[in-house]
N, CA, C and O atoms as a printed pandas DataFrame, in Angstrom:
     atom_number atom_name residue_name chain_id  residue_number  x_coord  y_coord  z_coord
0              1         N          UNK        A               1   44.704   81.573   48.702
1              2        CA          UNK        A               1   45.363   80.626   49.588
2              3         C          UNK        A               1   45.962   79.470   48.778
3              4         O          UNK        A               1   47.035   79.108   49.261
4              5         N          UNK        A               2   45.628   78.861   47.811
5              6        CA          UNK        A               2   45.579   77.937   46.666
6              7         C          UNK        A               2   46.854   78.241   46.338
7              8         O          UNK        A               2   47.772   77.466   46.604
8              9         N          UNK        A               3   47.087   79.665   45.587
9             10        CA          UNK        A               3   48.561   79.923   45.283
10            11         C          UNK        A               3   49.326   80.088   46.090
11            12         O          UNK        A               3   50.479   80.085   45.661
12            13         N          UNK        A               4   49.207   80.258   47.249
13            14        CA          UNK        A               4   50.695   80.254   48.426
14            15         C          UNK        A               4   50.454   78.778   48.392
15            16         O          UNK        A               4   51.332   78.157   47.792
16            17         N          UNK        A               5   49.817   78.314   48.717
17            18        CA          UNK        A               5   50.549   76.521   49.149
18            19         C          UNK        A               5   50.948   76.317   47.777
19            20         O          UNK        A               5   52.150   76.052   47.788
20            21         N          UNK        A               6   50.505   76.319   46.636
21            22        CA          UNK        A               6   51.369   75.573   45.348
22            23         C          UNK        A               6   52.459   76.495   44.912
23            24         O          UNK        A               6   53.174   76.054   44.012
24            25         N          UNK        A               7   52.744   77.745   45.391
25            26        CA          UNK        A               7   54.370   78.273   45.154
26            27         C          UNK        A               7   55.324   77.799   45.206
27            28         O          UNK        A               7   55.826   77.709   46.326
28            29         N          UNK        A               8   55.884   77.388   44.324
29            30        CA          UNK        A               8   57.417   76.795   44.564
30            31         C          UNK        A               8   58.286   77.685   44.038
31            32         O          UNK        A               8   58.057   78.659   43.320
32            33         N          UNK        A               9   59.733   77.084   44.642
33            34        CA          UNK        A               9   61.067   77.947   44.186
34            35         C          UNK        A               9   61.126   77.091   43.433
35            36         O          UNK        A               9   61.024   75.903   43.740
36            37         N          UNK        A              10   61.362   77.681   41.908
37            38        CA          UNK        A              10   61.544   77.251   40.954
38            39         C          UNK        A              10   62.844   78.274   40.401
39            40         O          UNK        A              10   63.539   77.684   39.574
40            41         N          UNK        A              11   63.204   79.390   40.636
41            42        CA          UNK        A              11   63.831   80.387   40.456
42            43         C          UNK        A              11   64.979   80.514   40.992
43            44         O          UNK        A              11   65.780   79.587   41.110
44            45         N          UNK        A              12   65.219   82.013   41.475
45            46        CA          UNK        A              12   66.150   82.164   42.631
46            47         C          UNK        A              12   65.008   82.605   43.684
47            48         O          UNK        A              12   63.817   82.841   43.480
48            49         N          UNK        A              13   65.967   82.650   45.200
49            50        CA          UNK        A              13   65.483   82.221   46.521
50            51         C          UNK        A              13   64.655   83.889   46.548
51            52         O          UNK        A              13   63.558   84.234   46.986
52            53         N          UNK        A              14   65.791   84.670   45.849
53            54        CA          UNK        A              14   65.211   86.239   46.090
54            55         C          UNK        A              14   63.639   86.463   45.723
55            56         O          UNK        A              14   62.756   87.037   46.360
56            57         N          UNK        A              15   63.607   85.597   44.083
57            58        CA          UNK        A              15   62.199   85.551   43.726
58            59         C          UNK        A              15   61.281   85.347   44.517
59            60         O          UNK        A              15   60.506   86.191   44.966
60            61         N          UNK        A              16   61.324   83.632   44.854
61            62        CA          UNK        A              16   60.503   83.145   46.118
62            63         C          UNK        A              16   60.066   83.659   47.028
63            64         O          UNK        A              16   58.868   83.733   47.301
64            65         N          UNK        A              17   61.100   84.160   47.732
65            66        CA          UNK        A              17   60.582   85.128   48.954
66            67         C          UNK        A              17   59.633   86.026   48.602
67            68         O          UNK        A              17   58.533   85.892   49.138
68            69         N          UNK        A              18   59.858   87.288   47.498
69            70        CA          UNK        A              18   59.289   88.271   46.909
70            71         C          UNK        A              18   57.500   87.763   46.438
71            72         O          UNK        A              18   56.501   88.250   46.967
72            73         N          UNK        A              19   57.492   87.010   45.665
73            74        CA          UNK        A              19   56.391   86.278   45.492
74            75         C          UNK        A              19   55.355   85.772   46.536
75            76         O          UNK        A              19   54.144   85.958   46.651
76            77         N          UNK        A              20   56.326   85.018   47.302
77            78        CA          UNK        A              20   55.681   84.412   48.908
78            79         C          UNK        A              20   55.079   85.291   49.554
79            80         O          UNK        A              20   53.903   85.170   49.898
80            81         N          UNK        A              21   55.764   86.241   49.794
81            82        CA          UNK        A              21   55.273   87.957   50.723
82            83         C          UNK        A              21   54.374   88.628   50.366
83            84         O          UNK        A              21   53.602   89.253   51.093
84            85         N          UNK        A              22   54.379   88.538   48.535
85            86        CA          UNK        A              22   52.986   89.275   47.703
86            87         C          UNK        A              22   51.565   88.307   48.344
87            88         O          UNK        A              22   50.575   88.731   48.940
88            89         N          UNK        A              23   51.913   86.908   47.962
89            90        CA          UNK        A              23   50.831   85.858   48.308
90            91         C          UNK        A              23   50.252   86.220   49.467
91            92         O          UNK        A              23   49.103   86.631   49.631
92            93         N          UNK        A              24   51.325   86.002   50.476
93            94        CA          UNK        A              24   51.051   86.057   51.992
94            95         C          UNK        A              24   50.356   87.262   52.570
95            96         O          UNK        A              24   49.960   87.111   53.725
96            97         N          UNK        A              25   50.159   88.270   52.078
97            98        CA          UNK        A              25   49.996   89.756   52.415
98            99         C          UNK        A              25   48.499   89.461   51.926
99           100         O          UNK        A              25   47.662   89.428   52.828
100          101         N          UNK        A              26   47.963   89.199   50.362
101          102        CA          UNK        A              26   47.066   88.757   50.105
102          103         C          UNK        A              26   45.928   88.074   50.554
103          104         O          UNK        A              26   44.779   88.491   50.417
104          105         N          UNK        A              27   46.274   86.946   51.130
105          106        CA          UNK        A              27   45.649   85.861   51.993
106          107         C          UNK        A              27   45.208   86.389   53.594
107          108         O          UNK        A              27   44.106   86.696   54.047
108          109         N          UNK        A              28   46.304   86.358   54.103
109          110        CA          UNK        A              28   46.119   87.449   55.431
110          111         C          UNK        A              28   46.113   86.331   56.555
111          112         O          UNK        A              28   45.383   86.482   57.535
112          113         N          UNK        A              29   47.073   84.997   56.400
113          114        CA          UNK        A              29   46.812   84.070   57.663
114          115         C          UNK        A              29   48.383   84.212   58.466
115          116         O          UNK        A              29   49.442   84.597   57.968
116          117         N          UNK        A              30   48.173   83.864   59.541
117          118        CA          UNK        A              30   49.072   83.894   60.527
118          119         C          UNK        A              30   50.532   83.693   60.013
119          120         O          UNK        A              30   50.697   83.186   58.903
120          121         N          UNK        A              31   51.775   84.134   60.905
121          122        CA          UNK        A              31   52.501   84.278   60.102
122          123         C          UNK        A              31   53.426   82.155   60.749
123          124         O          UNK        A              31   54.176   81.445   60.080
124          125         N          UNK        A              32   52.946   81.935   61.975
125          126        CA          UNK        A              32   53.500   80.671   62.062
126          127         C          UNK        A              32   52.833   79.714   60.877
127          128         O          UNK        A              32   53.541   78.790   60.478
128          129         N          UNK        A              33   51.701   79.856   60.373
129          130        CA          UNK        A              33   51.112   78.858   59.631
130          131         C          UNK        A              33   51.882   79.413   57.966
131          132         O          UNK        A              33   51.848   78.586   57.055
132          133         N          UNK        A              34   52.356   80.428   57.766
133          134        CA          UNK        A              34   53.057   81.068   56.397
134          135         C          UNK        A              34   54.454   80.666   56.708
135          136         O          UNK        A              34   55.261   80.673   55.778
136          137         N          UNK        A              35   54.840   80.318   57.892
137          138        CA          UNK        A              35   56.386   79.786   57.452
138          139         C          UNK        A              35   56.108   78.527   57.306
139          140         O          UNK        A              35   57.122   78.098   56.754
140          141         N          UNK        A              36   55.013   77.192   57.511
141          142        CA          UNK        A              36   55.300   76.373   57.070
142          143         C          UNK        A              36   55.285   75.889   55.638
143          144         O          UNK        A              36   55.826   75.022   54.951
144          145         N          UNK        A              37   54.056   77.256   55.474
145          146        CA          UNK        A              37   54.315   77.431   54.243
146          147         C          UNK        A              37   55.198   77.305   53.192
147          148         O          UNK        A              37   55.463   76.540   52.264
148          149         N          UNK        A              38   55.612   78.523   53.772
149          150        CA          UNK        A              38   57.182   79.094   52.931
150          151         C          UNK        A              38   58.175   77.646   53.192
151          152         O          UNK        A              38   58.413   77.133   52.099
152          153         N          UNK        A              39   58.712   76.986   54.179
153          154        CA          UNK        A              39   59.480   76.169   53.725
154          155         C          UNK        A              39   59.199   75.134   53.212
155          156         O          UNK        A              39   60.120   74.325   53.098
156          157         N          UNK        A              40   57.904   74.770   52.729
157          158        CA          UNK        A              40   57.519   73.364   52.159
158          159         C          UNK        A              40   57.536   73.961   50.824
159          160         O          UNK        A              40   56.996   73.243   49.982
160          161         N          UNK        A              41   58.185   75.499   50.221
161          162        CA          UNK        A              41   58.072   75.539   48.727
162          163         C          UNK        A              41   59.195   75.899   48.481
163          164         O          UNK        A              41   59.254   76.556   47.442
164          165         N          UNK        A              42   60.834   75.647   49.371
165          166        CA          UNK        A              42   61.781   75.611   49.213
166          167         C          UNK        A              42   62.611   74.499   48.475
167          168         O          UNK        A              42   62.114   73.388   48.294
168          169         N          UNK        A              43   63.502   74.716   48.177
169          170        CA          UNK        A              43   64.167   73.720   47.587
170          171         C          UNK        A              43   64.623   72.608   48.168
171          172         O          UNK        A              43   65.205   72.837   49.228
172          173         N          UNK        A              44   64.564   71.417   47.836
173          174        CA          UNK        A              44   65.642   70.756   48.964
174          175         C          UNK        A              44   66.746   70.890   49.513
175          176         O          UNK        A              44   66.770   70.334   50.611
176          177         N          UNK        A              45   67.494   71.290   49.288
177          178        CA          UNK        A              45   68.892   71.945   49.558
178          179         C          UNK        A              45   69.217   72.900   50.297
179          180         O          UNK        A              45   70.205   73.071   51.012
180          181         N          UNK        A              46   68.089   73.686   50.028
181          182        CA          UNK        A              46   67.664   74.838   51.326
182          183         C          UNK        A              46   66.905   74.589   52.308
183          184         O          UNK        A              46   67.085   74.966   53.465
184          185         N          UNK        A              47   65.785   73.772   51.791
185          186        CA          UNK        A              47   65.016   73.381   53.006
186          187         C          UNK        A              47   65.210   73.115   54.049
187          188         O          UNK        A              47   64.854   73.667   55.090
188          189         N          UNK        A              48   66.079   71.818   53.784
189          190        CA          UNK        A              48   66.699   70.608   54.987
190          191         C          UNK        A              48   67.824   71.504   56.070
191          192         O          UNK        A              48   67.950   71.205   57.258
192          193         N          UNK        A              49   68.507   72.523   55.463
193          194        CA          UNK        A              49   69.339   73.114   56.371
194          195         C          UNK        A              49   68.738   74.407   56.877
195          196         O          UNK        A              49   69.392   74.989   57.742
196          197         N          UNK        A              50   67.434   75.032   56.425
197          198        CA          UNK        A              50   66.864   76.232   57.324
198          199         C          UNK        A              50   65.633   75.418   58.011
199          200         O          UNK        A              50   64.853   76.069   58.706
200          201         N          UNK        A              51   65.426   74.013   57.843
201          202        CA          UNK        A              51   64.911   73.588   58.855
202          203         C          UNK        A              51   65.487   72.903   60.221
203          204         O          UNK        A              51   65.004   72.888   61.353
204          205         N          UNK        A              52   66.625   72.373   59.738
205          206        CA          UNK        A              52   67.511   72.237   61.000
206          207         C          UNK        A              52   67.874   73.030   61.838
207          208         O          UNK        A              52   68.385   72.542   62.846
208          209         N          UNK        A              53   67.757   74.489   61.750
209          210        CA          UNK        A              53   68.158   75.639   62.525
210          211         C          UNK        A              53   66.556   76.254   63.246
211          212         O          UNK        A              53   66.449   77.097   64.136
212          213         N          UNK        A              54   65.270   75.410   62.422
213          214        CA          UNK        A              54   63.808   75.264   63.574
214          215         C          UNK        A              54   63.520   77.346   63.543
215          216         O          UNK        A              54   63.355   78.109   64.496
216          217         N          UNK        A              55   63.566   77.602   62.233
217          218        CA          UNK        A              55   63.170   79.300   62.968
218          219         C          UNK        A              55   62.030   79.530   62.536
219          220         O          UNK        A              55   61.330   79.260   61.559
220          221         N          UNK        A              56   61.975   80.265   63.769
221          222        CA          UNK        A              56   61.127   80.845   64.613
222          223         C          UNK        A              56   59.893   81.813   63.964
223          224         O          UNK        A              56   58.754   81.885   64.427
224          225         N          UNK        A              57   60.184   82.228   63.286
225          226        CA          UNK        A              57   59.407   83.555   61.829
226          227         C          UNK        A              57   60.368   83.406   61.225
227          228         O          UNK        A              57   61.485   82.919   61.399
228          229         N          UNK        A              58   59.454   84.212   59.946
229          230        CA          UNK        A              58   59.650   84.330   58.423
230          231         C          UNK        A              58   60.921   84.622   58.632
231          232         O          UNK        A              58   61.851   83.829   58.488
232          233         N          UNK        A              59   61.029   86.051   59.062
233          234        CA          UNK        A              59   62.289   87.212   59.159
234          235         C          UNK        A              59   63.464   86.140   58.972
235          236         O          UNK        A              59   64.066   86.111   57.899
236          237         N          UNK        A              60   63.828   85.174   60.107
237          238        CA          UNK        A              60   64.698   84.030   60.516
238          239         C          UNK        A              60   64.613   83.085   59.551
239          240         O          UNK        A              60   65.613   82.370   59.497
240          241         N          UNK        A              61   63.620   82.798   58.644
241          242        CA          UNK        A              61   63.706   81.731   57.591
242          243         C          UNK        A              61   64.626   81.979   56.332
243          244         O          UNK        A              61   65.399   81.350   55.610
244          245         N          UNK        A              62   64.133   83.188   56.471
245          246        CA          UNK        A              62   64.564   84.184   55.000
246          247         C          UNK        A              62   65.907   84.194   55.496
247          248         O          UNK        A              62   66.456   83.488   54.649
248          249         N          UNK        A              63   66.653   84.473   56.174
249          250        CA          UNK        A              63   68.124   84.708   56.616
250          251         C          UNK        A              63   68.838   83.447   56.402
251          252         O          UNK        A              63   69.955   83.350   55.895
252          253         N          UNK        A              64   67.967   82.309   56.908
253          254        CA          UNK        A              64   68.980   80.989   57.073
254          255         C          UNK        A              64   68.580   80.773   55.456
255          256         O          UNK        A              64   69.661   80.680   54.875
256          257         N          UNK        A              65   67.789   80.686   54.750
257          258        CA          UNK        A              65   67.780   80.383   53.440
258          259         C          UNK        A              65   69.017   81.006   52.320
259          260         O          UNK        A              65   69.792   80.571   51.468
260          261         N          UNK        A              66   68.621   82.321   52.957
261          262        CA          UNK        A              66   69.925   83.398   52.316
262          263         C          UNK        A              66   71.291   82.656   52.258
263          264         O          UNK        A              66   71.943   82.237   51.302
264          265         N          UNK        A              67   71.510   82.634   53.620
265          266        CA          UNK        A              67   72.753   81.761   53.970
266          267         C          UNK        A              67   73.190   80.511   53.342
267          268         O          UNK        A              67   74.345   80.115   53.190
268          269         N          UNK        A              68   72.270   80.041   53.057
269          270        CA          UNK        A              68   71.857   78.706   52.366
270          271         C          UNK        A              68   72.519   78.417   50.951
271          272         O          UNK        A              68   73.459   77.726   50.558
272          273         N          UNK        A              69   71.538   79.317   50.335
273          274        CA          UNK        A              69   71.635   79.706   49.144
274          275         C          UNK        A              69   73.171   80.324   48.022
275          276         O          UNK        A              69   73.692   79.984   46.960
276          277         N          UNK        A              70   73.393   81.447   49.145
277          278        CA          UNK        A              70   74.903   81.559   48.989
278          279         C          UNK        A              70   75.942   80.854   49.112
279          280         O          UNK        A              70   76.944   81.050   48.423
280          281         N          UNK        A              71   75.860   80.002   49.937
281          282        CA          UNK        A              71   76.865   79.080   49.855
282          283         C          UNK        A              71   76.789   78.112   49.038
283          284         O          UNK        A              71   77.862   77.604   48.713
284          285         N          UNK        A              72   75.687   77.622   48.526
285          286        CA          UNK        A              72   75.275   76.196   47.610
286          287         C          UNK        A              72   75.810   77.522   46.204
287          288         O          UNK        A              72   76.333   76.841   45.322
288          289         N          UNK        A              73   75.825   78.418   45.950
289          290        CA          UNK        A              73   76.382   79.605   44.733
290          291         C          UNK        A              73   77.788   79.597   44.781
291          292         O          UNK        A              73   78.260   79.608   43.644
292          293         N          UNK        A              74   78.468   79.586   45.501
293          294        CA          UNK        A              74   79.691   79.760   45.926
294          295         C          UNK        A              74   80.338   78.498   45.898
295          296         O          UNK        A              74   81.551   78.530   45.689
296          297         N          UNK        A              75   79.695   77.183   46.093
297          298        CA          UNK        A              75   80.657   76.000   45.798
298          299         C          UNK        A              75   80.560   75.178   44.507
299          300         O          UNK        A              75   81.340   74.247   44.308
């Protein structure tokens, strides 16, 4: 549990996720209490805008991050 809360994106977002999911599978806690997880070890840049969109599960975090991500690549 120790290592999912101190995971950070330090990488790319693809890593993170991949890592997060190994952790999370590991541990075995709910999946609303693993997305707050997951976005408190996002970047700022990603964070602030897949938290403004408030989703719902992982599935939905991972998408708006994606989204995120690509575009902060692209400009």
């Amino acid at each position: 549990m120790e290592d999912l809360i101190n995971l950070k994106q330090v990488g790319t977002l693809e890593n993170y996720i991949h890592n997060f999911d190994i952790l999370w599978n590991k541990v075995g806690i709910g999946e609303k209490q693993a997305l707050v997880i997951f976005l408190g070890g996002l970047e700022l840049e990603i964070k602030s805008t897949v938290k403004m969109f408030e989703p719902k599960d992982l599935r939905q975090a991972y998408n708006l991050a994606r989204l995120r991500a690509n575009t902060l690549a692209h400009s």
